[in-house]
Kinemage of the C-alpha trace (Angstrom):
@kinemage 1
@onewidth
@group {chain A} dominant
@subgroup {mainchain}
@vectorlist {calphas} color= white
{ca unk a 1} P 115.453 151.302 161.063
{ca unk a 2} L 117.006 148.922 158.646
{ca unk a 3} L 117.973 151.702 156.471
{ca unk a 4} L 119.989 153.793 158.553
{ca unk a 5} L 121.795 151.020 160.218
{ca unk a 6} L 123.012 150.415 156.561
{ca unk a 7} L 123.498 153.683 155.877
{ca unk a 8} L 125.773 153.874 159.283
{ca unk a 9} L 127.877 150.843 158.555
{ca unk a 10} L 128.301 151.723 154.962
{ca unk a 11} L 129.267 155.248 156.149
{ca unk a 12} L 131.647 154.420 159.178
{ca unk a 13} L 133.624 151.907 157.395
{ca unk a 14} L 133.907 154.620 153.975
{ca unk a 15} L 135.096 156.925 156.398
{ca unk a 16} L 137.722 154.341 158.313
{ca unk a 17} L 139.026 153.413 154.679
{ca unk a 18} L 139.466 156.919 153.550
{ca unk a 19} L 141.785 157.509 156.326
{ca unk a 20} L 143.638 154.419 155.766
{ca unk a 21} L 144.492 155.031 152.457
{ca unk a 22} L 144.973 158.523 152.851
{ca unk a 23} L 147.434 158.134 155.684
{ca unk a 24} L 149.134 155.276 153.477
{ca unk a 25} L 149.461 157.623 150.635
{ca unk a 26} L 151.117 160.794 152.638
{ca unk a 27} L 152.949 158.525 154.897
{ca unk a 28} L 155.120 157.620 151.450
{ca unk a 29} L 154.911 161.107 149.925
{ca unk a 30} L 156.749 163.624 151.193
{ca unk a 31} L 155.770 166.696 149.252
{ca unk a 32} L 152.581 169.652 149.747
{ca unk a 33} L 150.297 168.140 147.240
{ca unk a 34} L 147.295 166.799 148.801
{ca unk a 35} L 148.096 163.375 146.503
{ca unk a 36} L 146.221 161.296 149.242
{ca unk a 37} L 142.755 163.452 148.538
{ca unk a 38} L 143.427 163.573 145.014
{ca unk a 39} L 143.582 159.546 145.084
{ca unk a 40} L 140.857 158.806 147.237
{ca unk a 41} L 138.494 161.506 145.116
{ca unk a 42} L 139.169 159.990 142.084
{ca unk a 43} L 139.135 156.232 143.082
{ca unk a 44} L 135.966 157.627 144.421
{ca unk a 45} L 134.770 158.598 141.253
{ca unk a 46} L 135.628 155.236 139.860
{ca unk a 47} L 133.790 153.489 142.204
{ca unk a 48} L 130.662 155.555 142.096
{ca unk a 49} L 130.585 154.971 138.280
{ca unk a 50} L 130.991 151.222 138.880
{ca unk a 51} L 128.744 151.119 141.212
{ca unk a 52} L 125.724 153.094 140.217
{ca unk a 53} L 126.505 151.598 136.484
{ca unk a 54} L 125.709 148.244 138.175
{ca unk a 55} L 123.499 148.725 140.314
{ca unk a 56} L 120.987 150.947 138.035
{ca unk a 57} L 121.276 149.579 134.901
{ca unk a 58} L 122.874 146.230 134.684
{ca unk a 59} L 121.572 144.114 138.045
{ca unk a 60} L 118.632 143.761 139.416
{ca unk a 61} L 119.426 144.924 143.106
{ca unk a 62} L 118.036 145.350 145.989
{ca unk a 63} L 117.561 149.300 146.806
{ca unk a 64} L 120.239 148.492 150.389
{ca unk a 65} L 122.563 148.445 147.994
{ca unk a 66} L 122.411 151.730 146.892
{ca unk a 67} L 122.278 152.393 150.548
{ca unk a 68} L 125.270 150.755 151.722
{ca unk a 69} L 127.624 151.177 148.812
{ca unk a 70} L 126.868 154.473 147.470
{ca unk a 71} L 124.912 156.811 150.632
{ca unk a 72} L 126.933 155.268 153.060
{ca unk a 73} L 130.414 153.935 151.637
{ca unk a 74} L 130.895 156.538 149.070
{ca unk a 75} L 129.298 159.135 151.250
{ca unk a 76} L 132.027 158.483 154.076
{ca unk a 77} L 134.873 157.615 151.381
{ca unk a 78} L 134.254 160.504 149.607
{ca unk a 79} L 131.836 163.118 148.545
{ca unk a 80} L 133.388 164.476 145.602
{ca unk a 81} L 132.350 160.801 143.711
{ca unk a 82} L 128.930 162.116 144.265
{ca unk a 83} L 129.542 165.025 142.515
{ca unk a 84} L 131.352 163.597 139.543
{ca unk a 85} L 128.326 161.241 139.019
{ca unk a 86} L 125.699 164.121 139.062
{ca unk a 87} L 127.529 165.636 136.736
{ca unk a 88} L 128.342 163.009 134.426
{ca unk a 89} L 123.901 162.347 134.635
{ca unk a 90} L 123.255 165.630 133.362
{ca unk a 91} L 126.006 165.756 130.429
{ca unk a 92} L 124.806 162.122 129.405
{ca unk a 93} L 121.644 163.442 129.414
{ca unk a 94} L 122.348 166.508 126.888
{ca unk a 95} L 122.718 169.052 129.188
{ca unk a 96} L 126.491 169.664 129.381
{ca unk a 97} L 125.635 173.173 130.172
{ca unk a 98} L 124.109 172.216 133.061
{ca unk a 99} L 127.462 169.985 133.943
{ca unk a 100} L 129.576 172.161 133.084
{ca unk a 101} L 127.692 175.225 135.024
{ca unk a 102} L 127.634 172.540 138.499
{ca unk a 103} L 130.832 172.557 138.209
{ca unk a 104} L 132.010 175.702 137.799
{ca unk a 105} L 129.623 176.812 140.553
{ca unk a 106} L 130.716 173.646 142.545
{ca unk a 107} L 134.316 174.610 142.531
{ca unk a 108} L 134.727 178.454 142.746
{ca unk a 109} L 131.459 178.790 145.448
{ca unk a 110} L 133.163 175.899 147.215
{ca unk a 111} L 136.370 177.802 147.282
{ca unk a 112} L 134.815 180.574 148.354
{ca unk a 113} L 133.030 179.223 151.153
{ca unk a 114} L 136.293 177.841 152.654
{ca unk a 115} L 137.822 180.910 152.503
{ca unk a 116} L 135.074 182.600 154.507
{ca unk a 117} L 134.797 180.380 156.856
{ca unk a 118} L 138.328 180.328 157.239
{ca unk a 119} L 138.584 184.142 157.451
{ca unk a 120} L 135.293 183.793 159.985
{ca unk a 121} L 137.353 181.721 161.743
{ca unk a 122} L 140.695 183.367 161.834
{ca unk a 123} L 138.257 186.376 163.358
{ca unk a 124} L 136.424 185.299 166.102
C-alpha cells in the first residue's frame, strides 16, 4: 500500500506543478505557441535524465525513489520525459533504429490519434 501512496503523492504534486508553471509561462506570453508545454516537456526531459542517471547508476537508492520521483512526479509533470528517456535507452544501447523508429511512430500515430478522436468527437 506503501507504493501507491508514493506513487499518488509523487503524481498529484507533478501534476499541481505542471500547472503552475504552465500557467506562469502563458500568463507572460502572449502568443499561439504552446511555449508553456514545450517548457515543462523539456524540463521534463531534463529531470528524467537527472534523475534516472542518479538513481540507476550513480546512488545506491531505495526503489521509492524511482516511485516517487520518476512514476509519480514525472508521470504527473509530464509524460513526454518518459518518452525521451526510452528513447535515449535504446540509442545508448546501439539501437538508434529502434529510437529513431519510437519516435517517428510516437509522433505521427500520436498525431493521428488526436485527430480521430477529435473528429470522433466533433461527430457524436
Amino acid at each position: 500500500m506503501e507504493r501507491f501512496l508514493v506513487v499518488f503523492l509523487g503524481g498529484g504534486t507533478g501534476s499541481l506543478v505542471r500547472f503552475l508553471v504552465g500557467t506562469a509561462i502563458m500568463s507572460r506570453y502572449a502568443g499561439r505557441f504552446p511555449l508553456g508545454t514545450l517548457a515543462i516537456n523539456i524540463s521534463g526531459s531534463l529531470l528524467m535524465g537527472f534523475v534516472m542517471t542518479m538513481i540507476t547508476e550513480r546512488a545506491d537508492a531505495h526503489p521509492y525513489w524511482r516511485l516517487g520521483l520518476v512514476i509519480g512526479f514525472l508521470g504527473g509533470y509530464t509524460t513526454f520525459s518518459s518518452f525521451e528517456w526510452e528513447t535515449y535507452i535504446e540509442t545508448r544501447a546501439g539501437l538508434g533504429w529502434m529510437g529513431f523508429s519510437y519516435v517517428l511512430a510516437s509522433v505521427a500515430a500520436g498525431y493521428l490519434a488526436v485527430w480521430l478522436g477529435s473528429y470522433i468527437a466533433a461527430r457524436s
